[in-house]
C-alpha positions in Angstrom: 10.2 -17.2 4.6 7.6 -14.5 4.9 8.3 -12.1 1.3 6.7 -9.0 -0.1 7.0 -7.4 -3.1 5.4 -4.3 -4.0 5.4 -2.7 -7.8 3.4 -0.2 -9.4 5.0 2.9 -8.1 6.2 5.7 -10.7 6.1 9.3 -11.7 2.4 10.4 -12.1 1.3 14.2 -12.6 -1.1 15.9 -10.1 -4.4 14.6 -10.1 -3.9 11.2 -11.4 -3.9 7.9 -10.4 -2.0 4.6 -10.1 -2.1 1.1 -8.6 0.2 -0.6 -6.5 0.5 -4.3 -5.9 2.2 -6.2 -3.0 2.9 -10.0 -4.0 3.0 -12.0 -0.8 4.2 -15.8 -0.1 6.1 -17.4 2.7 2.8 -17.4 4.8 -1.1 -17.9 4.5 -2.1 -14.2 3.4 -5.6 -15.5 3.7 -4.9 -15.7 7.5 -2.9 -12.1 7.4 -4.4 -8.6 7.9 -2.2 -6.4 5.2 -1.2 -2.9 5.4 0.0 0.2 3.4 2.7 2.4 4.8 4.4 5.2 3.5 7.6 7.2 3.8 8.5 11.0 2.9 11.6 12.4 2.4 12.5 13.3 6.3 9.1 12.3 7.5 8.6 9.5 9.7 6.7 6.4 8.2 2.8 6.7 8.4 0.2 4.0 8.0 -2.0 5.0 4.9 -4.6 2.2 4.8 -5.4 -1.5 6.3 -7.7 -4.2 5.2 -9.0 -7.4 7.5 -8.1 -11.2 6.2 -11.3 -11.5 4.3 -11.8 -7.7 3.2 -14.6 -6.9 4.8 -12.8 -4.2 7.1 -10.8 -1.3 5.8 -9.1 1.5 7.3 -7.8 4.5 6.1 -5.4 7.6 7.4 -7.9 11.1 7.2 -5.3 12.3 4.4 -6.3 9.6 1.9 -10.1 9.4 2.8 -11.8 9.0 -0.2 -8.7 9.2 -2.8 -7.2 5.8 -2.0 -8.9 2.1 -1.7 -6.9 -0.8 -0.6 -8.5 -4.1 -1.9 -7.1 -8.2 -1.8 -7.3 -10.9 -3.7 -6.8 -13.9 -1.6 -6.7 -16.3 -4.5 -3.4 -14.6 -5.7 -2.1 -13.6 -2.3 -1.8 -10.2 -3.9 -2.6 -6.8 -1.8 -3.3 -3.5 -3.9 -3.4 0.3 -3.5 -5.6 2.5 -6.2 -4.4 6.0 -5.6 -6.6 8.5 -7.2 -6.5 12.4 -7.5 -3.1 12.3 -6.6 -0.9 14.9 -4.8 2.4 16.1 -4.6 2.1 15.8 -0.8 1.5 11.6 -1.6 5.2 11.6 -2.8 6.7 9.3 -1.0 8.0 5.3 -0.8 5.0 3.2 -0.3 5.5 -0.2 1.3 3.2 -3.4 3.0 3.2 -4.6 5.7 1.8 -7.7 7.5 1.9 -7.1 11.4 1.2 -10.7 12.1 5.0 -11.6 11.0 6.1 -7.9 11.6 7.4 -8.1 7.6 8.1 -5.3 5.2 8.2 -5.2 1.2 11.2 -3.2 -0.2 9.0 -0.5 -0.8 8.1 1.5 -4.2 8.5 5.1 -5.4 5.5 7.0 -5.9 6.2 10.8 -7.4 3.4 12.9 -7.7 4.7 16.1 -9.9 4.4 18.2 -12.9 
């Protein structure tokens, strides 16, 4: 069945960076377009960044414009996040998302605090 695991989330101080990864399998990811999504603390869950099957198209929420880059690599059916210049305001549980199966990862923590 359709799986994804995301990792990479963890307590990070203002201004810095991490990268998260989403492990897919149960379908062909090549054949998949592949979201991030995130979740606050009381806040509804908003869509942070997008990427086409082959790449070539990305997408991006104005509140990450030019802080965040989500990238693939087909050949390990892997889907990643690089978070840079972090804020508190990106504290939240970031998860992926594949809308062709309408699938969800488990999520991961990302704190962004001094």
């Amino acid at each position: 069945q359709v799986r994804l695991v995301e990792s990479g989330g963890g307590l990070v101080q203002p201004g810095g960076s991490l990268r998260l990864s989403c492990a897919a399998s149960g379908f062909t990811f090549s054949s998949s377009g592949m979201n991030w999504y995130r979740q606050a603390p009381g806040k509804a869950r908003e869509r942070v960044a997008g990427i086409s099957t082959a790449g070539g198209t990305t997408t991006y929420a104005d509140s990450v414009k030019g802080r965040f880059t989500i990238s693939r690599d087909n050949t390990k059916n892997t889907v990643y996040l690089q978070m840079n210049s972090l804020k508190p305001e990106d504290t939240a549980v970031y998860y992926c998302y594949t809308p062709r199966f309408d699938s969800w990862g488990q999520g991961t923590q990302v704190t962004v605090s001094s």
